[in-house]
C-alpha positions in Angstrom: 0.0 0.0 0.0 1.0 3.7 -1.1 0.8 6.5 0.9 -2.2 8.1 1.7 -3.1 11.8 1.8 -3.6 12.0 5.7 0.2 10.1 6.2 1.5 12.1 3.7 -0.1 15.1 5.5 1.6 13.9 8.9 4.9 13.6 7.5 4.7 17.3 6.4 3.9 18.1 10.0 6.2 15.9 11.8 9.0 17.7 9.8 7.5 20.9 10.3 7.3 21.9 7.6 4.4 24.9 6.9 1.9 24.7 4.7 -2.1 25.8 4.3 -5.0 22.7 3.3 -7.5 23.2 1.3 -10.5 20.6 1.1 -13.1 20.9 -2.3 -14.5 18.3 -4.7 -12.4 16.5 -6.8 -10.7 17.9 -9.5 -9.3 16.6 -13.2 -7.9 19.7 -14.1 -5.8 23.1 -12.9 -9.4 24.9 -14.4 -11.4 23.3 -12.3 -8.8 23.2 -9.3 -8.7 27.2 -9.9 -12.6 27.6 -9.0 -12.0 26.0 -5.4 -8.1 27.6 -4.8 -7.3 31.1 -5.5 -4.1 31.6 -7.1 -3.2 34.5 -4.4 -2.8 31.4 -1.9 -0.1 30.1 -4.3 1.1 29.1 -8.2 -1.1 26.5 -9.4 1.0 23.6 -11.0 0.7 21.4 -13.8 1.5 17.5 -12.8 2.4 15.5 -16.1 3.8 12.1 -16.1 5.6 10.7 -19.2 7.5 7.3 -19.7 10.2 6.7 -22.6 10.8 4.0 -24.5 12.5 2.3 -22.3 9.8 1.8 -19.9 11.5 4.9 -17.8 9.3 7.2 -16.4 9.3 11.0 -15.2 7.2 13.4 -13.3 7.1 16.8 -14.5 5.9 19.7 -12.4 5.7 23.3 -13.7 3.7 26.3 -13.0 0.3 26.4 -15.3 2.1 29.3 -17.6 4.9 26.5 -18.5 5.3 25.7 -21.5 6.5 22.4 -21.9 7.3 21.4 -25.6 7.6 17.4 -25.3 9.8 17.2 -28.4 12.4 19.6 -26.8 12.3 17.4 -23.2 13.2 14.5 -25.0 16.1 15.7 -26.7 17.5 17.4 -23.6 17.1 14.1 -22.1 19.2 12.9 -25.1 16.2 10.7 -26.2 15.7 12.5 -29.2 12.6 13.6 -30.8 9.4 11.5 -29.7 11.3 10.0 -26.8 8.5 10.1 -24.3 4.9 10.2 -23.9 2.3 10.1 -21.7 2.5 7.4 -19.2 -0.5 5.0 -19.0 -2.9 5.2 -16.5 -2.1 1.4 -15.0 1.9 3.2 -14.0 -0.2 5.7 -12.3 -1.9 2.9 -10.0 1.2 0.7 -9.8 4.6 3.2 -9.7 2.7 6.7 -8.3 0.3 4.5 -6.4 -2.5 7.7 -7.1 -5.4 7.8 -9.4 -5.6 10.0 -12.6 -5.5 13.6 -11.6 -3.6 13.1 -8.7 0.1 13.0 -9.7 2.1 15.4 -7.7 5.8 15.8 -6.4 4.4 14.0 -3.2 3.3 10.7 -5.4 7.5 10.1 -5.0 7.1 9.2 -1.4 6.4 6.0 -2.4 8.8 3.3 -2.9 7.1 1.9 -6.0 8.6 5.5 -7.5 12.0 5.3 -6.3 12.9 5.2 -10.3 11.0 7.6 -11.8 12.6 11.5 -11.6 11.2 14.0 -10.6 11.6 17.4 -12.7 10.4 20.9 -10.9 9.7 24.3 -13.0 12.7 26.9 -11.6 10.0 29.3 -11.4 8.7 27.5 -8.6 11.6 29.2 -6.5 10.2 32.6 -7.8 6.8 32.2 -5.7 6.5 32.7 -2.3 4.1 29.4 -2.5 3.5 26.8 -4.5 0.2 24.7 -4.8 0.2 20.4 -4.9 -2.2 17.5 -5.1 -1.3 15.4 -1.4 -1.6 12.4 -3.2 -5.5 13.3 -3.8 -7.0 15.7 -5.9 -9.8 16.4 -3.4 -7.2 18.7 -1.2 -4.3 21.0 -2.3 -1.9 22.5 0.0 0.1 25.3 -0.2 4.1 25.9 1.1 7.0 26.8 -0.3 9.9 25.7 -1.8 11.8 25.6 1.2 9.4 23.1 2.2 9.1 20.9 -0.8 12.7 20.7 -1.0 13.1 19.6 3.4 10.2 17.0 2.3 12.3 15.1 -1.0 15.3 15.4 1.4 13.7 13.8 4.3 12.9 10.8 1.3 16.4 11.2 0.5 15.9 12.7 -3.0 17.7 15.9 -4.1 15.4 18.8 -5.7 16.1 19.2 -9.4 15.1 22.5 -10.7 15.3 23.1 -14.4 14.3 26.0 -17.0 11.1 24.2 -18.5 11.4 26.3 -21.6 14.9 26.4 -22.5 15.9 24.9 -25.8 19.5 24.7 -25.8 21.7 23.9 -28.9 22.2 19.7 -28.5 25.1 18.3 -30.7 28.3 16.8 -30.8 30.1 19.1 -28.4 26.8 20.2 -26.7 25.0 17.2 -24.6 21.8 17.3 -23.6 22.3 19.1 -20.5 19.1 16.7 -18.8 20.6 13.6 -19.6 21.8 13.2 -15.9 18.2 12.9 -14.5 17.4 9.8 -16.9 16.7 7.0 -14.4 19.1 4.4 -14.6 16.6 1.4 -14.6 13.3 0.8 -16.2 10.4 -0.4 -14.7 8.1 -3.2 -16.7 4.4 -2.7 -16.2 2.4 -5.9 -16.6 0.2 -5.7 -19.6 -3.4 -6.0 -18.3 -5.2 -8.2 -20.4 -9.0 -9.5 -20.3 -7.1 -12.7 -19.5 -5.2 -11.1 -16.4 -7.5 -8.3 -15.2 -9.5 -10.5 -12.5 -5.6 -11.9 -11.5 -3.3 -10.3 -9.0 -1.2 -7.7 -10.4 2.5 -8.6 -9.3 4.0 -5.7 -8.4 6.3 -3.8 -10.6 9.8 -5.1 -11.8 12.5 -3.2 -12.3 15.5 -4.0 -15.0 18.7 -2.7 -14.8 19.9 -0.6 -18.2 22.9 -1.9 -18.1 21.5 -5.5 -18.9 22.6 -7.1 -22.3 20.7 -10.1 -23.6 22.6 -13.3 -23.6 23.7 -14.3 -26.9 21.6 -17.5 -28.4 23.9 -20.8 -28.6 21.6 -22.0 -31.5 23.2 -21.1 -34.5 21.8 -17.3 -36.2 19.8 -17.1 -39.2 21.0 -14.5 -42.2 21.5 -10.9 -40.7 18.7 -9.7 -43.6 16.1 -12.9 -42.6 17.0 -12.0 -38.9 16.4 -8.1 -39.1 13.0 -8.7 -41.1 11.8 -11.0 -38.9 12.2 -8.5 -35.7 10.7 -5.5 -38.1 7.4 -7.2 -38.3 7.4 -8.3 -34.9 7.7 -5.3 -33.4 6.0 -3.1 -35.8 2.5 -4.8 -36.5 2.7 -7.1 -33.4 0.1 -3.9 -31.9 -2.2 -4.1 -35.4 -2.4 -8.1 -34.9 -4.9 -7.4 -31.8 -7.8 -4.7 -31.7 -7.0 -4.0 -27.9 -3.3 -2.7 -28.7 -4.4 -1.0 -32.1 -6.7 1.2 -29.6 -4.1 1.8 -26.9 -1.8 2.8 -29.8 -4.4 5.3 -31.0 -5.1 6.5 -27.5 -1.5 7.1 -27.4 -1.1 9.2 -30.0 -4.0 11.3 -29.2 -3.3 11.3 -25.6 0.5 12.8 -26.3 -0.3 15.3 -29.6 -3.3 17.0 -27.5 -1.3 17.3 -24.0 1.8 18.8 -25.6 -0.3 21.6 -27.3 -2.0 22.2 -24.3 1.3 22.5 -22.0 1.9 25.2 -24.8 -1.0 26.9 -23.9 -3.2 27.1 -27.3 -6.7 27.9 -27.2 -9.5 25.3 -27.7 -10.2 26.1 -31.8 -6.7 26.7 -32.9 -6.0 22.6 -30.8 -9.1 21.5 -32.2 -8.0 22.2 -35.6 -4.3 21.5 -35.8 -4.8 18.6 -34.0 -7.4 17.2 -36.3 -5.1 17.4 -39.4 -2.2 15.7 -37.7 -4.4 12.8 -36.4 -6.0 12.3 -39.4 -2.4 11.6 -41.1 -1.4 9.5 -37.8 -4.6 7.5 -37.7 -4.9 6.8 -41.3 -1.7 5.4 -41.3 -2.6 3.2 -38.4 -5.5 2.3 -40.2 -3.5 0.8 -43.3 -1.5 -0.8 -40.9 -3.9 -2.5 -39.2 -6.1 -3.7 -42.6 -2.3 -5.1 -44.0 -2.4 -7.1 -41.1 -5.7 -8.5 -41.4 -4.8 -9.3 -45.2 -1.5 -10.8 -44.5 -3.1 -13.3 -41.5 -6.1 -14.4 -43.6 -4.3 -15.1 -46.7 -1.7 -17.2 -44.4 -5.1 -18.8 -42.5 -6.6 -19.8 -46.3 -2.6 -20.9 -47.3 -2.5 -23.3 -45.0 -6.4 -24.4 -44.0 -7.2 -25.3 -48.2 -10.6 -27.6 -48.4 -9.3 -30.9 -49.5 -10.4 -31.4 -53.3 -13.3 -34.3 -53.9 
């Protein structure tokens, strides 16, 4: 079991540390946060959580007036473009331990997140509060950053506090200067299946990135067999079963809508840039999907031929 919101409250106590509560419905959004908590209490935040494709994942905290351009995070990571996305809701339950709307510095409290970094807006340290989810999004509290940075001490993790919107130069003799806050190890999620949703979850594993896989003893195909092989594993292995076709879709919708709205566009100008670039997206994952279909039924009529009378 996670933290809950009244331990996490108690730790802020036992260490002191000051801060105001506020109690009001629950909330899915900073909007709707905004009607119950005035922003002369404190900077409202923005929670996102994003994994990579190594199964890494991230929390990113910034003030609501941050923009945070997902293309340019992952190349300061040195992930290059596309490198992460929004985390599914199932590492929410299972590495945060929260439900959706709830992720907050705080979620890293828990153990199940002692691999996934934490990144906090600089212009956090410019307000004399800040505002947080405590692990619920039916309270917010308020303190400052003295406070948040005793708290991820006392947890033994050191505040990292980075310029949101810088775009710095990345190139051969210019790293990306937020490749030191990669986690070192991934964390698998189990898939959850119709098969495995009425079984116990097993909790999540982590994998060192260091691990190599061993070398096979069988002897190796031809290199261009081999590397075609993996291709159309890995590539239409999601088209080959509806449920992944959809997660992929959700995906992709999930990550091109929360990236224009960390950038602050209005409702018509996302509704309508979106809709061009998911209408390219999706139609290519459409002619994905009915290749597939093609490919397995002509192989199921290859090889299941009526015998001839």
């Amino acid at each position: 079991m996670g933290f809950s919101k009244d331990q996490l409250l108690n730790r802020l106590q036992e260490l002191e540390i000051d801060y105001t509560k506020y109690e009001h419905p629950p909330v899915l959004t900073v909007e709707a946060q905004a009607k119950y908590v005035s922003s002369s209490e404190g900077a409202l935040s923005k929670n996102l959580f994003f994994k990579d494709k190594k199964h890494r994942y991230y929390i990113v905290s910034a003030m609501v007036d941050t923009k945070v351009d997902m293309k340019v995070l992952s190349q300061r990571l040195g992930l290059g473009k596309g490198g992460v996305r929004m985390a599914p809701e199932e590492a929410l339950a299972q590495l945060l331990q929260v439900s959706l709307g709830c992720v907050t510095p705080f979620a890293v409290v828990n153990e199940s997140a002692r691999d996934v970094s934490l990144l906090l807006d600089q212009n956090f340290k410019n307000q004399k509060r800040c505002i947080f989810h405590p692990l619920s999004n039916e309270v917010s509290v308020s303190l400052n950053t003295s406070g948040l940075d005793k708290f991820l001490k006392s947890i033994e993790r050191d505040p990292v506090y980075v310029d949101l919107e810088a775009n710095p130069a990345v190139g051969k003799d210019q790293p990306p200067d937020l490749a030191v806050y990669v986690p070192s190890n991934s964390v698998v999620i189990p898939e959850i299946t119709s098969e495995t949703s009425t079984k116990q979850t097993p909790p999540p594993k982590s994998v060192s990135a260091e691990v190599k896989p061993v070398a096979s003893a069988k002897p190796s195909k031809p290199a261009s067999k081999g590397k075609s092989v993996v291709v159309e594993n890995s590539t239409l292995l999601a088209f080959k079963n509806p449920e992944k076709f959809v997660e992929e879709i959700m995906d992709k919708t999930s990550a091109l809508l929360l990236s224009e709205v960390a950038k602050g566009e209005n409702v018509e100008a996302l509704a309508e840039t979106r809709r061009k670039l998911l209408t390219s997206e999706l139609t290519h994952l459409a002619i994905m999907f009915k290749n597939t279909a093609y490919t397995e039924g002509f192989h199921a009529g290859k090889h299941s031929q009526p015998k001839r009378l």
